[in-house]
PDB file of N, CA, C and O in Angstrom:
ATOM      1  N   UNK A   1     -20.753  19.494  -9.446  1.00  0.00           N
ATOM      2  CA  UNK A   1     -20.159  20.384 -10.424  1.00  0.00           C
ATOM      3  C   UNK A   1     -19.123  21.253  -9.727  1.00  0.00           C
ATOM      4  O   UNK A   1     -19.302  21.659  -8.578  1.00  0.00           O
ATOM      5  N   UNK A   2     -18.253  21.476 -10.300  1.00  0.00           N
ATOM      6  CA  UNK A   2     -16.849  22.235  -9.729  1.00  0.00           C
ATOM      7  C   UNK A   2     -17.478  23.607 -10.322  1.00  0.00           C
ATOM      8  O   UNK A   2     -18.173  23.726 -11.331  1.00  0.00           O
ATOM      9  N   UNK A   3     -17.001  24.704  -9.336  1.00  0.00           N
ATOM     10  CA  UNK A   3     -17.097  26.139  -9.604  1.00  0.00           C
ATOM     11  C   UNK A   3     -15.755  26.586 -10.759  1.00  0.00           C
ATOM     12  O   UNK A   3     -14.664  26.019 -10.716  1.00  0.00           O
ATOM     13  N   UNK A   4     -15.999  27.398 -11.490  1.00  0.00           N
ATOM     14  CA  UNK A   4     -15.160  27.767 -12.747  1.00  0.00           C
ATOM     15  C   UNK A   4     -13.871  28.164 -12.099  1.00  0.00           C
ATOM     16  O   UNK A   4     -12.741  27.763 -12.377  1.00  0.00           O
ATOM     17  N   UNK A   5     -14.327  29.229 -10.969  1.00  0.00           N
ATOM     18  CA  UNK A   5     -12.799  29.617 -10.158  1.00  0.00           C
ATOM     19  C   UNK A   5     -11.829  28.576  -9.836  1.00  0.00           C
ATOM     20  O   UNK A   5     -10.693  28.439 -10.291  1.00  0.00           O
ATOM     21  N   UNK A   6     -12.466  27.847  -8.959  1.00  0.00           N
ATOM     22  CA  UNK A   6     -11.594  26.674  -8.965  1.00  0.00           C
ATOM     23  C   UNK A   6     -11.005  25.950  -9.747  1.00  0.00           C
ATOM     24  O   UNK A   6     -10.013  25.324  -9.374  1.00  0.00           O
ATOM     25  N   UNK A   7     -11.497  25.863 -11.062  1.00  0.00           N
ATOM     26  CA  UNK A   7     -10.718  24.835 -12.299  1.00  0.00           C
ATOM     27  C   UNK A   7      -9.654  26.380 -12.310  1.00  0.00           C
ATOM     28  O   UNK A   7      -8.486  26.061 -12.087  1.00  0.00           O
ATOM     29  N   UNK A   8      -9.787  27.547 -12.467  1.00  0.00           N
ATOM     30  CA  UNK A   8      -9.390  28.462 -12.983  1.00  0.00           C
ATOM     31  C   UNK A   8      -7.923  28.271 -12.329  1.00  0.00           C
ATOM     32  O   UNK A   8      -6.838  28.027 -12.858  1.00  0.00           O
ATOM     33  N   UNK A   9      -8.343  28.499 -10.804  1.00  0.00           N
ATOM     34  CA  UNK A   9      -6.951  28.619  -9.975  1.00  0.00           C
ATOM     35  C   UNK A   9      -6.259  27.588  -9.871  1.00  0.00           C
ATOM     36  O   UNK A   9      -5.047  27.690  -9.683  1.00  0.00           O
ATOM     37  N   UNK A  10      -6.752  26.614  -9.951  1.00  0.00           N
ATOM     38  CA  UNK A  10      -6.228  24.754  -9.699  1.00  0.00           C
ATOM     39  C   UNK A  10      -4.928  24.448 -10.387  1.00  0.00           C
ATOM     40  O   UNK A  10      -4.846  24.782 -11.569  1.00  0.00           O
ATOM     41  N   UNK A  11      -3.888  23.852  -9.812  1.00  0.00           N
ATOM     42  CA  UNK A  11      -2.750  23.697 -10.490  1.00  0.00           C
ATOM     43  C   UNK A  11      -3.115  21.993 -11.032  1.00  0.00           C
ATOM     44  O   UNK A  11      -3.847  21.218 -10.416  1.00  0.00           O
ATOM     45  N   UNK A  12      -2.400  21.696 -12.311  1.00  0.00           N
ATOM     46  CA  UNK A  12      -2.492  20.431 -13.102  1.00  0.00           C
ATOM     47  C   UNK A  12      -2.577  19.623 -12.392  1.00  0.00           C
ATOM     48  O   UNK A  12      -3.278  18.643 -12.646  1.00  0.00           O
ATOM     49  N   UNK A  13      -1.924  19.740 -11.304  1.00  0.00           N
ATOM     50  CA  UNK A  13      -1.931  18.094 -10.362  1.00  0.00           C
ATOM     51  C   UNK A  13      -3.052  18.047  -9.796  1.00  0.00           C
ATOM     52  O   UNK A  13      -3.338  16.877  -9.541  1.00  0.00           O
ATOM     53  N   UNK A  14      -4.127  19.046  -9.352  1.00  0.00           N
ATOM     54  CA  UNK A  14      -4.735  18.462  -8.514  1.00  0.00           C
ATOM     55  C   UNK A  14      -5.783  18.082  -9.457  1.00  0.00           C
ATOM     56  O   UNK A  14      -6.541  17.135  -9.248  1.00  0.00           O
ATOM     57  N   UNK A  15      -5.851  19.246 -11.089  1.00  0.00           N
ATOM     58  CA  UNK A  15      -7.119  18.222 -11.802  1.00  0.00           C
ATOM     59  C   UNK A  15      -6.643  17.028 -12.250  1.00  0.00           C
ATOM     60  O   UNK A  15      -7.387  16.168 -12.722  1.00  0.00           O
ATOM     61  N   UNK A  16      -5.413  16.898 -12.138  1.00  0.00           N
ATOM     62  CA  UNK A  16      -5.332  15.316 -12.211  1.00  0.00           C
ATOM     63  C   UNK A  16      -5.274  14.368 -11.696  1.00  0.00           C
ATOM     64  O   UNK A  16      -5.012  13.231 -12.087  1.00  0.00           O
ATOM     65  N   UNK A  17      -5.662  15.006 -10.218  1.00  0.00           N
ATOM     66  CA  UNK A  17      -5.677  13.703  -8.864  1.00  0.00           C
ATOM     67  C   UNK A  17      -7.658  13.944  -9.430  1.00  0.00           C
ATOM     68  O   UNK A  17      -8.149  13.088 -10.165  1.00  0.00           O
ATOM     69  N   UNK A  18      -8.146  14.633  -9.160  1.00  0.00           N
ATOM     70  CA  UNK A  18      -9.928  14.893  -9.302  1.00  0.00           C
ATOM     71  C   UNK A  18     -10.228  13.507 -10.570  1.00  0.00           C
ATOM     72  O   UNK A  18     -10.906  12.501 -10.366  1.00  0.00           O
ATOM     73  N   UNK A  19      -9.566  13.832 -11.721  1.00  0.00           N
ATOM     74  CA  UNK A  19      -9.837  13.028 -12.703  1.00  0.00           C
ATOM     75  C   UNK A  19      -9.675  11.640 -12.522  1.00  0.00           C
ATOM     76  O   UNK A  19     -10.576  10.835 -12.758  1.00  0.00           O
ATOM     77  N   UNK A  20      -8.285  11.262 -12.011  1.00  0.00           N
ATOM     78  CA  UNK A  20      -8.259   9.965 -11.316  1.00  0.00           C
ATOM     79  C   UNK A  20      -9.508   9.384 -10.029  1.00  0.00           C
ATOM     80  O   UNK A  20     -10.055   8.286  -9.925  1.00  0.00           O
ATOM     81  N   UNK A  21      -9.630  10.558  -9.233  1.00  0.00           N
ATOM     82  CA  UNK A  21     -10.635  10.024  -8.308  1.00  0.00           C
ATOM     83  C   UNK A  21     -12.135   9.726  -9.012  1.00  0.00           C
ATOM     84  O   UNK A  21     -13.113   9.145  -8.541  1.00  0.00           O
ATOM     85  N   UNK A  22     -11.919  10.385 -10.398  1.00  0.00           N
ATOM     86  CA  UNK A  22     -13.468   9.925 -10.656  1.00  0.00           C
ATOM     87  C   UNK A  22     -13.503   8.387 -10.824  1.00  0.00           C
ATOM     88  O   UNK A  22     -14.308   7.611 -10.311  1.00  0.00           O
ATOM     89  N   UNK A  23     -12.231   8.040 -11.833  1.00  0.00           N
ATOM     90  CA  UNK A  23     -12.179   7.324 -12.631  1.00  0.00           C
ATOM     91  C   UNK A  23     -11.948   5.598 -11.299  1.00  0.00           C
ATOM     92  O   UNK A  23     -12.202   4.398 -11.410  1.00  0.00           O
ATOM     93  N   UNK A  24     -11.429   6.372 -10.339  1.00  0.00           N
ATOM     94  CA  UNK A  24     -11.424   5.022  -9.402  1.00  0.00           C
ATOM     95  C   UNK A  24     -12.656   4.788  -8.361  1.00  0.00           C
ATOM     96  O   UNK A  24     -12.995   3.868  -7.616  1.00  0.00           O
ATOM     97  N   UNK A  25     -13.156   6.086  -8.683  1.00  0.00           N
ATOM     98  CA  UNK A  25     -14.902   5.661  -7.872  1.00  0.00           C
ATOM     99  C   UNK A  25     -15.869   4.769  -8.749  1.00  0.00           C
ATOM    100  O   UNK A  25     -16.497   3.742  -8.490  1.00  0.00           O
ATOM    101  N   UNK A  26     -15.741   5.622  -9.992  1.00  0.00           N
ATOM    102  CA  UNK A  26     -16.810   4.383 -11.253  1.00  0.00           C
ATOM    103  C   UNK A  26     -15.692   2.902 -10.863  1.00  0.00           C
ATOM    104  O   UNK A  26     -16.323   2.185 -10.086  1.00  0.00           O
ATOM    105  N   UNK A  27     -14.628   2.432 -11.097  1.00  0.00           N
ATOM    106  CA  UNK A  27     -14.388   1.383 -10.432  1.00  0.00           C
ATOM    107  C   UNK A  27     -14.521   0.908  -9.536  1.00  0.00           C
ATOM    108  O   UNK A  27     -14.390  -0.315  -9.517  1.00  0.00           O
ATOM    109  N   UNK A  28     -14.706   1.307  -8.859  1.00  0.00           N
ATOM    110  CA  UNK A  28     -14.491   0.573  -7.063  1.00  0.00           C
ATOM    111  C   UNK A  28     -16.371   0.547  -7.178  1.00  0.00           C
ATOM    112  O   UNK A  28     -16.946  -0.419  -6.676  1.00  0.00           O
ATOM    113  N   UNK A  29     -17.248   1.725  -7.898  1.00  0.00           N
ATOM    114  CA  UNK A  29     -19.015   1.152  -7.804  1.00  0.00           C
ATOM    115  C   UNK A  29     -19.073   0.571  -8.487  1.00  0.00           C
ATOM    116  O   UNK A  29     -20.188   0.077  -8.317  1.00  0.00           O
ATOM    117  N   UNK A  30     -18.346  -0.199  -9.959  1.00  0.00           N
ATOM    118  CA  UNK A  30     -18.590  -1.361 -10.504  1.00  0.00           C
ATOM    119  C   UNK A  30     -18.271  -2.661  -9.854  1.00  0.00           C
ATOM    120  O   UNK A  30     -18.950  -3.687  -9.892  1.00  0.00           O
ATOM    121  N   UNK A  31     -17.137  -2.465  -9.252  1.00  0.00           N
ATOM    122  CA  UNK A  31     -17.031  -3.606  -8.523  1.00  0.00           C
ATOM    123  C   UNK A  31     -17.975  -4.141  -7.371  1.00  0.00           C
ATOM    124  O   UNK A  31     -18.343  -5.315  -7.330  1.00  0.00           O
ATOM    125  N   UNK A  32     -18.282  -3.329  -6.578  1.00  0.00           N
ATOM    126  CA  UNK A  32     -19.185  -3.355  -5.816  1.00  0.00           C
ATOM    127  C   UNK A  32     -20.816  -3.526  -6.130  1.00  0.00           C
ATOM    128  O   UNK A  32     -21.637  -3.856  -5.275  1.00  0.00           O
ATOM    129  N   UNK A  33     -21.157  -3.202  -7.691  1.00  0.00           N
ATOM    130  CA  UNK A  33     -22.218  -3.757  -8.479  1.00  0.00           C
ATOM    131  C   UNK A  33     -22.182  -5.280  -8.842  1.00  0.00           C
ATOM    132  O   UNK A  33     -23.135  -6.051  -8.725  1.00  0.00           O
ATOM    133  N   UNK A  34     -20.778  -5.627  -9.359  1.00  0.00           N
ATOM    134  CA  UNK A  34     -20.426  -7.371  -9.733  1.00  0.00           C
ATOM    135  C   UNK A  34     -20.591  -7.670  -8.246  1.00  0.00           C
ATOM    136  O   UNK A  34     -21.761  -7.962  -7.997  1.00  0.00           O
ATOM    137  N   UNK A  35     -20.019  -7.685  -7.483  1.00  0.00           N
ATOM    138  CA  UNK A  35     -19.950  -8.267  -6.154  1.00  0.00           C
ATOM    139  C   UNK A  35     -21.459  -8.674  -5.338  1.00  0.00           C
ATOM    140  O   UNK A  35     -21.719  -9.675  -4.671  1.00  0.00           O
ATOM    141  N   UNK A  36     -22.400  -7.376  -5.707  1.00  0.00           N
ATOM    142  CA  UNK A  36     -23.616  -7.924  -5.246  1.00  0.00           C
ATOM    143  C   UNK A  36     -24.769  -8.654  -5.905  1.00  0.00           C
ATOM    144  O   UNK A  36     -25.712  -9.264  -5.400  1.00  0.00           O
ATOM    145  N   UNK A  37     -24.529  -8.489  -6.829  1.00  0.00           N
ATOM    146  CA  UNK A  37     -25.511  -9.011  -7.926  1.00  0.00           C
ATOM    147  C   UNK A  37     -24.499 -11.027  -8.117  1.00  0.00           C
ATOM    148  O   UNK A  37     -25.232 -11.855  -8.658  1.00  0.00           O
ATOM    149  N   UNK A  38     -23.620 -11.359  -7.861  1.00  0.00           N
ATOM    150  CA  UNK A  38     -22.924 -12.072  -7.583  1.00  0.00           C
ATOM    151  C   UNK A  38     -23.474 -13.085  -6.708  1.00  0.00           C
ATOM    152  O   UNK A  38     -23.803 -14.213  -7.075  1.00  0.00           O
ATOM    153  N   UNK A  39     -23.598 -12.387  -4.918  1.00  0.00           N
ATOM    154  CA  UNK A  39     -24.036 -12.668  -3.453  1.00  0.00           C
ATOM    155  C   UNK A  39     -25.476 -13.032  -4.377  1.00  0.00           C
ATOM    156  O   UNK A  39     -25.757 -14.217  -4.557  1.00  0.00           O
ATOM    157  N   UNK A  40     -26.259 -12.063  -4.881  1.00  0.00           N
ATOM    158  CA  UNK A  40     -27.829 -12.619  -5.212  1.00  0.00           C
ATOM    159  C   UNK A  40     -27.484 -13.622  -6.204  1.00  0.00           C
ATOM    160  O   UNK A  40     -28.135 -14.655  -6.042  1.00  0.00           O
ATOM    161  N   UNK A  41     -26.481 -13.662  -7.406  1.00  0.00           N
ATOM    162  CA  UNK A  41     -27.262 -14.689  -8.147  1.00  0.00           C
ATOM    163  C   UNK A  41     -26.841 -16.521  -7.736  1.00  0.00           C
ATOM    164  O   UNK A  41     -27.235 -17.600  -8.181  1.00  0.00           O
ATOM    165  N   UNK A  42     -25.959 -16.149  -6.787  1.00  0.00           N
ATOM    166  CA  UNK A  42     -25.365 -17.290  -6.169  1.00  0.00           C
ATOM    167  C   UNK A  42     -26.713 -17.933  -4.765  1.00  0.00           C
ATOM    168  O   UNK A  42     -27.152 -19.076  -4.640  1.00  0.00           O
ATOM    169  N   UNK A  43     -27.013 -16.785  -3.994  1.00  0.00           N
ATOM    170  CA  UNK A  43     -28.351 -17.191  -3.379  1.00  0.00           C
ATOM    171  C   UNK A  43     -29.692 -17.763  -3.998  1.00  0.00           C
ATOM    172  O   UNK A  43     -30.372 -18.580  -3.378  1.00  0.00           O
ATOM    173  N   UNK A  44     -30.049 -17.271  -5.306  1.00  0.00           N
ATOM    174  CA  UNK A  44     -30.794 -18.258  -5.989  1.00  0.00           C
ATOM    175  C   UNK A  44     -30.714 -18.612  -7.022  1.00  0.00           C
ATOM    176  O   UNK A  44     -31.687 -18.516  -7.769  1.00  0.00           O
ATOM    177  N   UNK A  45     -29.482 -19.173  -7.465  1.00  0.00           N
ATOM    178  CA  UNK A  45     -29.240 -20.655  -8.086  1.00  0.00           C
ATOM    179  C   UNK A  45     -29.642 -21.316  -7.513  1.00  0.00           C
ATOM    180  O   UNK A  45     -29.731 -21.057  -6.313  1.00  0.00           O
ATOM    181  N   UNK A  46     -30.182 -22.711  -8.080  1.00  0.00           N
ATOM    182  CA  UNK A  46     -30.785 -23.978  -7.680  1.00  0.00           C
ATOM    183  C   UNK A  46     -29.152 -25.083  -7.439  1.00  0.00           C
ATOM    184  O   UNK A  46     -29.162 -26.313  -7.502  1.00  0.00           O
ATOM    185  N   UNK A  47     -28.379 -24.550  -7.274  1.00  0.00           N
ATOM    186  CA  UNK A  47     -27.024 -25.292  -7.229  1.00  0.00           C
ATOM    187  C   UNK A  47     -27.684 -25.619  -5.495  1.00  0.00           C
ATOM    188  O   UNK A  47     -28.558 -24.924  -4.976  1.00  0.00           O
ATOM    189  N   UNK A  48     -27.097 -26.678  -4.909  1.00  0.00           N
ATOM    190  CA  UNK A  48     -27.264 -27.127  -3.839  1.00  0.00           C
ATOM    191  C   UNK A  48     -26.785 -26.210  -2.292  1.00  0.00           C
ATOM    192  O   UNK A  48     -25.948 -25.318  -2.425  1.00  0.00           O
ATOM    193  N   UNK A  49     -27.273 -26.452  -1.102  1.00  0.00           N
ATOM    194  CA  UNK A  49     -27.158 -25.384  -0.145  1.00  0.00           C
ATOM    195  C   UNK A  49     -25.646 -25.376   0.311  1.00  0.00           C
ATOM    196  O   UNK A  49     -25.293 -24.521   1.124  1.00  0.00           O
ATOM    197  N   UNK A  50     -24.431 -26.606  -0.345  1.00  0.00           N
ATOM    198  CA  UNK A  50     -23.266 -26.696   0.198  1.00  0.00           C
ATOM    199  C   UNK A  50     -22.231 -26.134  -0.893  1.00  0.00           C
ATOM    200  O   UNK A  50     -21.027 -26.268  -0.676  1.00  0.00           O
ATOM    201  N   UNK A  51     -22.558 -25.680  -1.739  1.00  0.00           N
ATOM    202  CA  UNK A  51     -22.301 -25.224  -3.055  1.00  0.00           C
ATOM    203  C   UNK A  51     -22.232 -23.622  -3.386  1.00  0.00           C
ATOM    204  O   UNK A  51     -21.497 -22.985  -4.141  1.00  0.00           O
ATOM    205  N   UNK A  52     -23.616 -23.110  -2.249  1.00  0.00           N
ATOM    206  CA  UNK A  52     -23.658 -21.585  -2.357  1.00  0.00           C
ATOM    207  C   UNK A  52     -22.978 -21.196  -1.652  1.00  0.00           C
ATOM    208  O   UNK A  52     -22.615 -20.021  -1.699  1.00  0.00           O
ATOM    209  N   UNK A  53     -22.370 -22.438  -0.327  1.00  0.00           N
ATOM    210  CA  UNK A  53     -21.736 -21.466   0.111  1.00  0.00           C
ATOM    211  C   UNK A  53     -20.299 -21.485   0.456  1.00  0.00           C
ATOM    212  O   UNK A  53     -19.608 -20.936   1.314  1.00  0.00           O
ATOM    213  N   UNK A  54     -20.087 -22.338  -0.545  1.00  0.00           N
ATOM    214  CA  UNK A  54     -18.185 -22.137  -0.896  1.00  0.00           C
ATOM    215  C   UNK A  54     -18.220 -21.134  -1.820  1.00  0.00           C
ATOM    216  O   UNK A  54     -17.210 -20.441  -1.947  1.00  0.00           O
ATOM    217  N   UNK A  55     -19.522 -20.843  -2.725  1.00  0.00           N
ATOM    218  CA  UNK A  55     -19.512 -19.652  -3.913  1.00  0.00           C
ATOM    219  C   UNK A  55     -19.360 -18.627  -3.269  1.00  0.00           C
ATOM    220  O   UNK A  55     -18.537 -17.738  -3.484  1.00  0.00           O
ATOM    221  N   UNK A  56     -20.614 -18.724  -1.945  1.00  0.00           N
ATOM    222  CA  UNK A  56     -20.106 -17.114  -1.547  1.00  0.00           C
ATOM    223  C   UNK A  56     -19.092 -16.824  -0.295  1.00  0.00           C
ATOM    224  O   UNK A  56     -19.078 -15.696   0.199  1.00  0.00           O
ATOM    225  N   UNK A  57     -18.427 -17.637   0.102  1.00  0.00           N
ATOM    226  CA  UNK A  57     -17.400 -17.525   0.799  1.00  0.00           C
ATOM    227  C   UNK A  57     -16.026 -16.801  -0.127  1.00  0.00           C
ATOM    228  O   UNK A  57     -15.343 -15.791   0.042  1.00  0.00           O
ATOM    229  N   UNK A  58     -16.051 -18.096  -1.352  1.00  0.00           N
ATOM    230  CA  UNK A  58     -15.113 -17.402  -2.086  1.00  0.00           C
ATOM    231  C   UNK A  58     -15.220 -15.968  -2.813  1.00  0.00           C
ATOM    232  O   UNK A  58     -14.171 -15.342  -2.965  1.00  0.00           O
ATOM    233  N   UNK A  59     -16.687 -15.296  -3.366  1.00  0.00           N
ATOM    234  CA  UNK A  59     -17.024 -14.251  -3.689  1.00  0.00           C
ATOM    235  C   UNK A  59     -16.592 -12.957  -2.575  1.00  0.00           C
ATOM    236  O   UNK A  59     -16.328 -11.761  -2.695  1.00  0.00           O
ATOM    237  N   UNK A  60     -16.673 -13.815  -1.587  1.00  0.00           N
ATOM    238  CA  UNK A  60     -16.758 -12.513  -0.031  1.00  0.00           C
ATOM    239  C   UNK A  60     -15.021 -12.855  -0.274  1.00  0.00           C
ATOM    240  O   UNK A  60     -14.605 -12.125  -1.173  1.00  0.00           O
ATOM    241  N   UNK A  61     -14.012 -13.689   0.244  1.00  0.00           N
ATOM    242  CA  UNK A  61     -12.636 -13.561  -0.080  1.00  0.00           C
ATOM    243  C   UNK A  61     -12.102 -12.941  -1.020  1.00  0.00           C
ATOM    244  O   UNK A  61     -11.279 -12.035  -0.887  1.00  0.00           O
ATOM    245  N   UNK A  62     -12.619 -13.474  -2.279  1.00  0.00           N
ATOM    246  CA  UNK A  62     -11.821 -12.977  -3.592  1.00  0.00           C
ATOM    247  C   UNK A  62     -13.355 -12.003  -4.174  1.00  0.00           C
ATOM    248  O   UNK A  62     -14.162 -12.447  -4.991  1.00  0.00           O
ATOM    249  N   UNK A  63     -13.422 -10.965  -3.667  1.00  0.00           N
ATOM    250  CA  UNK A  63     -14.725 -10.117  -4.729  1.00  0.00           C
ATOM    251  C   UNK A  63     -14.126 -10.349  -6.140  1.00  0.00           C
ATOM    252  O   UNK A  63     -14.292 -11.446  -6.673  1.00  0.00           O
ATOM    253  N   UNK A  64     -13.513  -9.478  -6.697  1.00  0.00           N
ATOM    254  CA  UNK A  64     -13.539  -9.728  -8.104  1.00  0.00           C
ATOM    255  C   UNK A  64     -13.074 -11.149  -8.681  1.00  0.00           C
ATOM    256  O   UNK A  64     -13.517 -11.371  -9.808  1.00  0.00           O
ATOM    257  N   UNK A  65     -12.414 -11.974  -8.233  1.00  0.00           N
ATOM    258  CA  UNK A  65     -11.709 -13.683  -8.825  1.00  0.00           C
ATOM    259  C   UNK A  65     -13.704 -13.970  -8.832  1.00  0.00           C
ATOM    260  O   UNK A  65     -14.425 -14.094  -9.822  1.00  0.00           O
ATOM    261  N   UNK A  66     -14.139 -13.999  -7.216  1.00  0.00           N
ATOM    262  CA  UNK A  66     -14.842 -14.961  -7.111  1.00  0.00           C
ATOM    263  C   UNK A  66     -16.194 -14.450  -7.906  1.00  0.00           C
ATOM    264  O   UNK A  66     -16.962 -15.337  -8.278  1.00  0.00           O
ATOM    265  N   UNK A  67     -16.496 -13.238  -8.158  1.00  0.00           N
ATOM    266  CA  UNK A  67     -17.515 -12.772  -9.061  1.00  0.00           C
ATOM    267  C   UNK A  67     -17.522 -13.408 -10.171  1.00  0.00           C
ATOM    268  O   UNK A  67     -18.339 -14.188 -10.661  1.00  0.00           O
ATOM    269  N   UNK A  68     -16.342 -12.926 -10.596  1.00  0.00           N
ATOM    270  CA  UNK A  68     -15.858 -13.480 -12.641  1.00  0.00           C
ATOM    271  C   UNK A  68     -16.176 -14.841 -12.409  1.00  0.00           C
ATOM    272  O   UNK A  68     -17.081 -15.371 -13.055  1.00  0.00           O
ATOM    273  N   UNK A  69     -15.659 -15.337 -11.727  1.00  0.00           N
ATOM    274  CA  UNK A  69     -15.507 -17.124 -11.737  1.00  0.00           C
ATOM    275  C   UNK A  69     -17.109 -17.457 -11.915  1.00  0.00           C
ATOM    276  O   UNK A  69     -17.764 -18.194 -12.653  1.00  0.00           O
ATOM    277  N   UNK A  70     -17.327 -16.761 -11.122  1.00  0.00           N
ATOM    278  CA  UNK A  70     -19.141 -17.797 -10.298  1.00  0.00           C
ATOM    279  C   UNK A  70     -19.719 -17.275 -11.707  1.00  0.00           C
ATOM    280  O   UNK A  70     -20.231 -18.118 -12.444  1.00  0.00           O
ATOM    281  N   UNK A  71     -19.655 -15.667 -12.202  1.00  0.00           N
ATOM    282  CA  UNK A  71     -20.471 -16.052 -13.744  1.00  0.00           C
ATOM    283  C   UNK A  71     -19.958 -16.307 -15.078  1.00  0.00           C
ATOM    284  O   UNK A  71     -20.745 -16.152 -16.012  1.00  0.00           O
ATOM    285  N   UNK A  72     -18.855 -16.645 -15.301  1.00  0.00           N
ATOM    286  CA  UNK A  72     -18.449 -17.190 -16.333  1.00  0.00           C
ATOM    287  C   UNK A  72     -18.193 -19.097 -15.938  1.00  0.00           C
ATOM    288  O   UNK A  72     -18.615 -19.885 -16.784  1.00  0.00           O
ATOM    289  N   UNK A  73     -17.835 -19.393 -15.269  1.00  0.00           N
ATOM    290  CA  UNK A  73     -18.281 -20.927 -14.685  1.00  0.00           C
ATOM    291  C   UNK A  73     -19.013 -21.284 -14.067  1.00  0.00           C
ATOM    292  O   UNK A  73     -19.678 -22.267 -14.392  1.00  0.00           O
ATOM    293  N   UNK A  74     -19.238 -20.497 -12.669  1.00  0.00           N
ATOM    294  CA  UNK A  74     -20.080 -21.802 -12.058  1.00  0.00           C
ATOM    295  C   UNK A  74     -21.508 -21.073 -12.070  1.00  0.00           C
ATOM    296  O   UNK A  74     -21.986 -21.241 -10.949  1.00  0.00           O
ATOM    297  N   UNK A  75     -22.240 -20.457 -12.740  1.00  0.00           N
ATOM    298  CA  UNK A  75     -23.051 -20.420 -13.116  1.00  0.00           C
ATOM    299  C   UNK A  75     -23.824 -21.169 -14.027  1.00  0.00           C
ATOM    300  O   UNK A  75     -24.936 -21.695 -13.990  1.00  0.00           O
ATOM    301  N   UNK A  76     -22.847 -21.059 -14.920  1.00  0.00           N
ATOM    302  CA  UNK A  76     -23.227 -22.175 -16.253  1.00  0.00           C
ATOM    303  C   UNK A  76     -23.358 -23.590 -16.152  1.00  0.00           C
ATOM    304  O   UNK A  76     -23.735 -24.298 -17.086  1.00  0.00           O
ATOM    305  N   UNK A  77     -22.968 -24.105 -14.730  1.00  0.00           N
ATOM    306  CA  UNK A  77     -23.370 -25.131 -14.419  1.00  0.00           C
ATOM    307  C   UNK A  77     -24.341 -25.784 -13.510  1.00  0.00           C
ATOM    308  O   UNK A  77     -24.451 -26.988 -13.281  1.00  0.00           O
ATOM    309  N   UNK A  78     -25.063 -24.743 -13.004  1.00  0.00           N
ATOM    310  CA  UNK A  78     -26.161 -24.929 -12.422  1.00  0.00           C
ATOM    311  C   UNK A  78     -26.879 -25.149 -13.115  1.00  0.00           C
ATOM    312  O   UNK A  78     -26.699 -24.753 -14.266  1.00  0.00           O
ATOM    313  N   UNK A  79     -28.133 -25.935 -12.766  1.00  0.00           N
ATOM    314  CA  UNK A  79     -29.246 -26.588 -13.694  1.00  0.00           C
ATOM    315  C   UNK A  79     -30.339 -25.438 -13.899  1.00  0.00           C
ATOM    316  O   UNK A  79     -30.674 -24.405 -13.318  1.00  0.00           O
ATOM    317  N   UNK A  80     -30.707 -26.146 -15.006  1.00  0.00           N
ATOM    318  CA  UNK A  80     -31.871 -24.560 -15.959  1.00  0.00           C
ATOM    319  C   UNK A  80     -33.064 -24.845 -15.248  1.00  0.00           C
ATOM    320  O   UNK A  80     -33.306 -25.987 -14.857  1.00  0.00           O
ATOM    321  N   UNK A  81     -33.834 -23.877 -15.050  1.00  0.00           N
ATOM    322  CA  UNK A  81     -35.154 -23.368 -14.017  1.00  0.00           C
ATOM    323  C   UNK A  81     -36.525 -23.405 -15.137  1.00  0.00           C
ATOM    324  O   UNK A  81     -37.089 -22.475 -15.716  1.00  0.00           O
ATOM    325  N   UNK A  82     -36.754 -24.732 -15.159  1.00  0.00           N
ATOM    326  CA  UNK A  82     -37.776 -24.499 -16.133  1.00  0.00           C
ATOM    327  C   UNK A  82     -39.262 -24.562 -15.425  1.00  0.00           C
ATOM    328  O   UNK A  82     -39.620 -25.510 -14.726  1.00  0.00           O
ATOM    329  N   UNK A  83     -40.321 -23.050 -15.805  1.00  0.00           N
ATOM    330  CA  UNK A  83     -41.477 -23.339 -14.989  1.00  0.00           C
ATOM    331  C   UNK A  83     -42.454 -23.629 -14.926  1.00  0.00           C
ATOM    332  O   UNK A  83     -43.003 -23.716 -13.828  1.00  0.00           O
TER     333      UNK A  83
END
């Protein structure tokens, strides 16, 4: 929480660098949420052991390409886990 003085005395720019920094931290921890949950769901897929790891090579190169990709495609093509 910011002290009142400080918003008080603060010139526009800097609450508008603060506001931006929020807004690129919730980004940069979403990304970093897709990115790991990504690394796990690519480690156990039943997709084969030469498979996980062009997924997560490319996930570790491209974080966000290779996130989106692996769960909107190559997820959906791994075989269903029936138990």
């Amino acid at each position: 929480m910011i002290p009142e003085n400080l918003l008080a005395n603060s010139s526009p720019e800097l609450l508008f660098g603060l506001g931006f920094a929020g807004v690129y931290l919730t980004i940069a921890l979403a990304v970093v949420v897709l990115v790991v949950a990504a690394v796990f769901s690519v480690l156990f897929s039943r997709i084969g052991f030469g498979m996980k790891v062009v997924w997560l090579i490319f996930v570790i190169i491209a974080p966000v390409i290779g996130a989106l990709l692996w769960f909107f495609i190559g997820r959906n093509h791994t075989p269903v886990r029936y138990w």
